[in-house]
mmCIF file of the C-alpha atoms, coordinates in Angstrom:
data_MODEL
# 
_entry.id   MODEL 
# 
loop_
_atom_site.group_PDB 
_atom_site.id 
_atom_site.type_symbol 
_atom_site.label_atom_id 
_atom_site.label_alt_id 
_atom_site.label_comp_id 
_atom_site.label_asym_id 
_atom_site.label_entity_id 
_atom_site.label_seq_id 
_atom_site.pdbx_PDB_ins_code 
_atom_site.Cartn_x 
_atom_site.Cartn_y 
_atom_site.Cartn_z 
_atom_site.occupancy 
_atom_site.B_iso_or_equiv 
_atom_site.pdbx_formal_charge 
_atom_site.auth_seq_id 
_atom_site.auth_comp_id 
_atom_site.auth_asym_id 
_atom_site.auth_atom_id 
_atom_site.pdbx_PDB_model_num 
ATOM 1   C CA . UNK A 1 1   ? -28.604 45.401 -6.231  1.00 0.00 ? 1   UNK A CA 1 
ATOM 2   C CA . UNK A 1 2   ? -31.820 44.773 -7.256  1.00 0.00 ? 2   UNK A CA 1 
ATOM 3   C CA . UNK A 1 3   ? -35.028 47.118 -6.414  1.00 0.00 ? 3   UNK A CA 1 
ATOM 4   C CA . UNK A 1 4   ? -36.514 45.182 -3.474  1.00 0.00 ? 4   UNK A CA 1 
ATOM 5   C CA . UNK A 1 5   ? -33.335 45.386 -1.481  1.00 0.00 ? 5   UNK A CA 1 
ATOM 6   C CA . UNK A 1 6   ? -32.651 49.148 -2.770  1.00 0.00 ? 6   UNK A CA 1 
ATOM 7   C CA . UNK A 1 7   ? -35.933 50.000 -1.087  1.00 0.00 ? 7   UNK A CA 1 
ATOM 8   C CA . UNK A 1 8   ? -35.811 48.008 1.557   1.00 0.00 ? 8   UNK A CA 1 
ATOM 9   C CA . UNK A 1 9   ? -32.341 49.834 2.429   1.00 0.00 ? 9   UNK A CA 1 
ATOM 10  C CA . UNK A 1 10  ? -33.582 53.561 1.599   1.00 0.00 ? 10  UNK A CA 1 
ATOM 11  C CA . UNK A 1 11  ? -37.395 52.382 3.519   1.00 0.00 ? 11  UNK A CA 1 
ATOM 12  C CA . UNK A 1 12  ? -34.545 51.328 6.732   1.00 0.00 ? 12  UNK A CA 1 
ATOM 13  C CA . UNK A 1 13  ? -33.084 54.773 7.238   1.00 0.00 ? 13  UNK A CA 1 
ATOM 14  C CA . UNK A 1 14  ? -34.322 56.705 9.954   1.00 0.00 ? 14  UNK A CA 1 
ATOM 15  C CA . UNK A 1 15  ? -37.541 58.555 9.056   1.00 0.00 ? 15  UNK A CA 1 
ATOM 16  C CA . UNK A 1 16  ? -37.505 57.500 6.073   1.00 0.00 ? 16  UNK A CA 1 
ATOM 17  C CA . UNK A 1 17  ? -40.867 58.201 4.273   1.00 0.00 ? 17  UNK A CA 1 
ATOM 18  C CA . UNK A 1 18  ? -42.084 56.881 0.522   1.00 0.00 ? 18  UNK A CA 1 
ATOM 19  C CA . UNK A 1 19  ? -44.014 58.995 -1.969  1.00 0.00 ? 19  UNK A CA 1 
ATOM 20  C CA . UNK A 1 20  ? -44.677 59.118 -5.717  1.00 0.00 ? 20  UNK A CA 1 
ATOM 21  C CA . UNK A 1 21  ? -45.004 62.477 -6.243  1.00 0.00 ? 21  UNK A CA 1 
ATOM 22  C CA . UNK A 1 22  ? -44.309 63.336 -9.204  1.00 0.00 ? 22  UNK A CA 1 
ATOM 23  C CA . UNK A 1 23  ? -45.717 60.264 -11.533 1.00 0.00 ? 23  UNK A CA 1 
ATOM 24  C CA . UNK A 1 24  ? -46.770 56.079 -10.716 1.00 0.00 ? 24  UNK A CA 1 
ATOM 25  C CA . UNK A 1 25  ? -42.948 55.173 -11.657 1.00 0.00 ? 25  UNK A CA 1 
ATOM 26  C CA . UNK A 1 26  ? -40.797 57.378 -9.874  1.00 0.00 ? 26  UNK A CA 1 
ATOM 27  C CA . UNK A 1 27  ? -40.105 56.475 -6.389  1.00 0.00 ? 27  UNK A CA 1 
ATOM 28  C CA . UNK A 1 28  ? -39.090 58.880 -3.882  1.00 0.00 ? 28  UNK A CA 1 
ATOM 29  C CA . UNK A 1 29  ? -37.766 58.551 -0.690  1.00 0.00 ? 29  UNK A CA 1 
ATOM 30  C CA . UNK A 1 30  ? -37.785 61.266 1.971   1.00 0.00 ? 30  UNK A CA 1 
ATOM 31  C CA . UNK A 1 31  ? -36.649 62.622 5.520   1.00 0.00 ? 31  UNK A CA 1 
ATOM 32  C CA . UNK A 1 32  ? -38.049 65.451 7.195   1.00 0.00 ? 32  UNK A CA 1 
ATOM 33  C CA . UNK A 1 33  ? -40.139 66.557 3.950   1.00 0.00 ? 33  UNK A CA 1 
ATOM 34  C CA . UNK A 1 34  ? -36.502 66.522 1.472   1.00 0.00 ? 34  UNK A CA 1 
ATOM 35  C CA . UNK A 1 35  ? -35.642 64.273 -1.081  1.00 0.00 ? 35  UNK A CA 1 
ATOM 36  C CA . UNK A 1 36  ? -32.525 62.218 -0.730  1.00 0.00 ? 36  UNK A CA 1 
ATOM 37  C CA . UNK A 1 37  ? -33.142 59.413 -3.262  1.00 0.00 ? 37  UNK A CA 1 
ATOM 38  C CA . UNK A 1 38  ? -35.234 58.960 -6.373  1.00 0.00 ? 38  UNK A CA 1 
ATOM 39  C CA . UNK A 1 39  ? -34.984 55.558 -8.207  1.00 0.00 ? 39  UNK A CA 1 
ATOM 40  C CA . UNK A 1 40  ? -36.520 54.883 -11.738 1.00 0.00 ? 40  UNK A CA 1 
ATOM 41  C CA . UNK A 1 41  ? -38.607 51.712 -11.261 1.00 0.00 ? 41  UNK A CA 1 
ATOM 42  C CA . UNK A 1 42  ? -39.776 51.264 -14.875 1.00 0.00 ? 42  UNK A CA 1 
ATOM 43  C CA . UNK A 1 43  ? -35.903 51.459 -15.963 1.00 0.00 ? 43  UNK A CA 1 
ATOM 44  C CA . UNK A 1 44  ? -33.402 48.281 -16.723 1.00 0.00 ? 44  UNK A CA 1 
ATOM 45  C CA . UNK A 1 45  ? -31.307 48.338 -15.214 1.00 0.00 ? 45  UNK A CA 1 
ATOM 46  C CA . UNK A 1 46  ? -33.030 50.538 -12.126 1.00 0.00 ? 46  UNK A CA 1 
ATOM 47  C CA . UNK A 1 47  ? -31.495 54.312 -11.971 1.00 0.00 ? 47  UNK A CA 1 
ATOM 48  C CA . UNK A 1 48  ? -31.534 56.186 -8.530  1.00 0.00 ? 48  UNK A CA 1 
ATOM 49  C CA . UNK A 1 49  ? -30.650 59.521 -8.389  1.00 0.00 ? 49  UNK A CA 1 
ATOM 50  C CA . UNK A 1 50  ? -28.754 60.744 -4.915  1.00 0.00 ? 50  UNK A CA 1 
ATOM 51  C CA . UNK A 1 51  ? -27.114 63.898 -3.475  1.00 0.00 ? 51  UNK A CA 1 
ATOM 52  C CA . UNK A 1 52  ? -23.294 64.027 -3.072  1.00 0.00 ? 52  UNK A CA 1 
ATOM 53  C CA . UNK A 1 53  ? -20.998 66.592 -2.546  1.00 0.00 ? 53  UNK A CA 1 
ATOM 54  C CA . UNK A 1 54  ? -19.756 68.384 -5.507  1.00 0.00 ? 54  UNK A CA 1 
ATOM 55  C CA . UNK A 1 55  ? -16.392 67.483 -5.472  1.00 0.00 ? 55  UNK A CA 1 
ATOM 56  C CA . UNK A 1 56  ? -16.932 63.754 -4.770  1.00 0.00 ? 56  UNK A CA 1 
ATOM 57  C CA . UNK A 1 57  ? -19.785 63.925 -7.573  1.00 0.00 ? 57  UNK A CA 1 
ATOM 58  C CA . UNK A 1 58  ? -16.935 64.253 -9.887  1.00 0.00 ? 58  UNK A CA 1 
ATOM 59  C CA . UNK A 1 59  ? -14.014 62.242 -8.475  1.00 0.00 ? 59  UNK A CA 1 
ATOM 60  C CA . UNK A 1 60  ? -17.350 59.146 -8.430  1.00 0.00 ? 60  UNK A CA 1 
ATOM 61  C CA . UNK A 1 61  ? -18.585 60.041 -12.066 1.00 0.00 ? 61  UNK A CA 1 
ATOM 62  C CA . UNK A 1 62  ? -14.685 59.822 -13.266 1.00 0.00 ? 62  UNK A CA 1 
ATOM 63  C CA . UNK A 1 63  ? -14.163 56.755 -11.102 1.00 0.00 ? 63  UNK A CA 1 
ATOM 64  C CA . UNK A 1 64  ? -17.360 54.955 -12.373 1.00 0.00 ? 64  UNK A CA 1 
ATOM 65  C CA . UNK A 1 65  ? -19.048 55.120 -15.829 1.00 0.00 ? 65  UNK A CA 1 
ATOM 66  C CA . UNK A 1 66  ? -22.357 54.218 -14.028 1.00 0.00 ? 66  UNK A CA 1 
ATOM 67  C CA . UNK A 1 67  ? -22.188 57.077 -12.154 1.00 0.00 ? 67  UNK A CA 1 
ATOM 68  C CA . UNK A 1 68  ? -23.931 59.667 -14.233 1.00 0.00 ? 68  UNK A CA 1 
ATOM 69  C CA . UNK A 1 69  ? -24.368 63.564 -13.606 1.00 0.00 ? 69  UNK A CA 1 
ATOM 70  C CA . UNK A 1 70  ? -28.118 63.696 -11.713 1.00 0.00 ? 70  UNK A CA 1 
ATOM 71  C CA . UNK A 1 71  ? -30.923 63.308 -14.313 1.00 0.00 ? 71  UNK A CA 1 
ATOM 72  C CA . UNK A 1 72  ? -33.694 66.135 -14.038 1.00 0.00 ? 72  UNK A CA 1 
ATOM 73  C CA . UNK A 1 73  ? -31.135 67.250 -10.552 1.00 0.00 ? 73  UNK A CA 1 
ATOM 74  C CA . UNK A 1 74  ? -28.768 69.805 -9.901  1.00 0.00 ? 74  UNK A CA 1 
ATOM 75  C CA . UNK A 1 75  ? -26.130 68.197 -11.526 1.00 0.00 ? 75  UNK A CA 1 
ATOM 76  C CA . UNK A 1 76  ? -23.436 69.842 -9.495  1.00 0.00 ? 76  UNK A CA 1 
ATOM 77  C CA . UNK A 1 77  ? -25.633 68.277 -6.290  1.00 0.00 ? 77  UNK A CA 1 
ATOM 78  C CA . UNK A 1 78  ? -26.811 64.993 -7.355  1.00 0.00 ? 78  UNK A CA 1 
ATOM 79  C CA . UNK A 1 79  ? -25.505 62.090 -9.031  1.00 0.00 ? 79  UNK A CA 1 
ATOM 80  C CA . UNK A 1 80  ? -27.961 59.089 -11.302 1.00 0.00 ? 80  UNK A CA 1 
ATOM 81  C CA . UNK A 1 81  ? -26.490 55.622 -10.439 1.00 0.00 ? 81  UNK A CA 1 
ATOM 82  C CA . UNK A 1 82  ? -27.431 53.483 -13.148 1.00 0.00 ? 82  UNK A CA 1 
ATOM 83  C CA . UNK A 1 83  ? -27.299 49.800 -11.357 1.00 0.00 ? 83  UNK A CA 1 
ATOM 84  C CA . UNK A 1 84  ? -25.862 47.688 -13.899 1.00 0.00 ? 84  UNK A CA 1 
ATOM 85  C CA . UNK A 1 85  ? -23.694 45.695 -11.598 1.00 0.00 ? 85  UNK A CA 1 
ATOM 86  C CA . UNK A 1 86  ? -20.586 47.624 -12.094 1.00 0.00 ? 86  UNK A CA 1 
ATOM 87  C CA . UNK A 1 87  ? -20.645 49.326 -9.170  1.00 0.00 ? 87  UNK A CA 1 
ATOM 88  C CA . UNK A 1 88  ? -19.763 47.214 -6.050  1.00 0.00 ? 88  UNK A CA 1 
ATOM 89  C CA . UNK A 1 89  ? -22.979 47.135 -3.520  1.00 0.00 ? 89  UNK A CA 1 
ATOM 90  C CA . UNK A 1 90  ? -20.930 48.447 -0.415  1.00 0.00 ? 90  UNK A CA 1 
ATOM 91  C CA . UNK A 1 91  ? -20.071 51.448 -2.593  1.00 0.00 ? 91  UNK A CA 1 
ATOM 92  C CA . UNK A 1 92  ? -24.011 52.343 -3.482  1.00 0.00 ? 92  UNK A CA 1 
ATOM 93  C CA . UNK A 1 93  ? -24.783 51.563 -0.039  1.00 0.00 ? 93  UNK A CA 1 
ATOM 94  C CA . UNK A 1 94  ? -22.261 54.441 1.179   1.00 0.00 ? 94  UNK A CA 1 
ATOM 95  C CA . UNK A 1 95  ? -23.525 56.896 -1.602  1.00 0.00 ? 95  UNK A CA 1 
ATOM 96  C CA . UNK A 1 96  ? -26.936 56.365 -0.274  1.00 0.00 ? 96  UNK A CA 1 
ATOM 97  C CA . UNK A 1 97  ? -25.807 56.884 2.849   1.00 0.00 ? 97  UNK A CA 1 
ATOM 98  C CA . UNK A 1 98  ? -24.111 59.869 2.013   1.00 0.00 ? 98  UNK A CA 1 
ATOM 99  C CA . UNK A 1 99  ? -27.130 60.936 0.423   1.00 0.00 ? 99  UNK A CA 1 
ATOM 100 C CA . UNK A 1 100 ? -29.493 60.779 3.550   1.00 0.00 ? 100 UNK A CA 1 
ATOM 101 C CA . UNK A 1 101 ? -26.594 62.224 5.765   1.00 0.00 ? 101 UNK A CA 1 
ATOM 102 C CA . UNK A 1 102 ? -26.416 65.110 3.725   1.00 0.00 ? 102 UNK A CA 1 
ATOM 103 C CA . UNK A 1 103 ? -29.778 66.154 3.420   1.00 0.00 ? 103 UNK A CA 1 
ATOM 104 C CA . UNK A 1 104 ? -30.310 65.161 7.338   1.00 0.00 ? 104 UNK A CA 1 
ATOM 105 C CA . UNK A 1 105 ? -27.532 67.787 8.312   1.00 0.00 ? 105 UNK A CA 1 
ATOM 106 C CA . UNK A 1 106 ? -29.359 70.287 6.280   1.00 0.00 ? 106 UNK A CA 1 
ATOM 107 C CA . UNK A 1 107 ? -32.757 70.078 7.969   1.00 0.00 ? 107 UNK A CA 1 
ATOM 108 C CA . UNK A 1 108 ? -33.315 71.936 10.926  1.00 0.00 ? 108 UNK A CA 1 
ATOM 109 C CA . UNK A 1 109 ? -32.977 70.234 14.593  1.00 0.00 ? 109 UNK A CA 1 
ATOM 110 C CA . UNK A 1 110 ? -36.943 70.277 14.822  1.00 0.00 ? 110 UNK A CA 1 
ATOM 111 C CA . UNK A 1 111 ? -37.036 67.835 11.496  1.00 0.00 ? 111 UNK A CA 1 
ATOM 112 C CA . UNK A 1 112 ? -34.424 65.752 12.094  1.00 0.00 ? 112 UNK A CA 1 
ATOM 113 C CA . UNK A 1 113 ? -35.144 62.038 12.809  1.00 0.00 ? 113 UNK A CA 1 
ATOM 114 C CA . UNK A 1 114 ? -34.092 60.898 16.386  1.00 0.00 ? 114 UNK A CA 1 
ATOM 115 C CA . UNK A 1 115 ? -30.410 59.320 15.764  1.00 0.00 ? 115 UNK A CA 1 
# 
């Protein structure tokens, strides 16, 4: 996947909001004010870093060498998918969507984007 249609498909989620927060290079997309992806746009191949749940963090990082423990993250929390190809596109898509789901569920009702 290449970076226009990985930010295309995190800019598509429901409130989904785009910020560079922390430098020009690292882009960060948002719901209700929390993180759920951050992708490395000066990297090749692009890195994004997403939340997971611990125990499929692991059973994904020993299923996929791509799948990395979260760079600059809670590494028990958040994974760094290095897109190199190896990793089929319907199986990023459903970490990112696990990703947004996760931090969506732990927002309170008042943040959380109309479904």
């Amino acid at each position: 996947m290449d970076f226009t249609a990985l930010r295309a498909y995190l800019a598509a989620k429901p409130g989904a909001v785009e910020d560079f927060p922390f430098d020009l290079v690292t882009l960060v997309s948002k719901v209700g004010g929390k993180m759920f992806a951050l992708v490395s746009t000066d990297e090749d191949p692009l890195r994004v870093n997403l939340k997971c749940d611990p125990l499929k963090a692991e059973i994904l990082r020993e299923s996929y060498p791509a799948v990395l423990p979260g760079y600059h993250m809670n590494k028990r929390h958040w994974n760094t998918v290095v897109l190199d190809g190896s990793i089929p596109d319907e199986d990023l898509l459903a970490m990112i969507d696990e990703s947004y789901a996760l931090v969506v569920q732990g927002l309170p009702k008042a943040k959380r984007p109309p479904v």
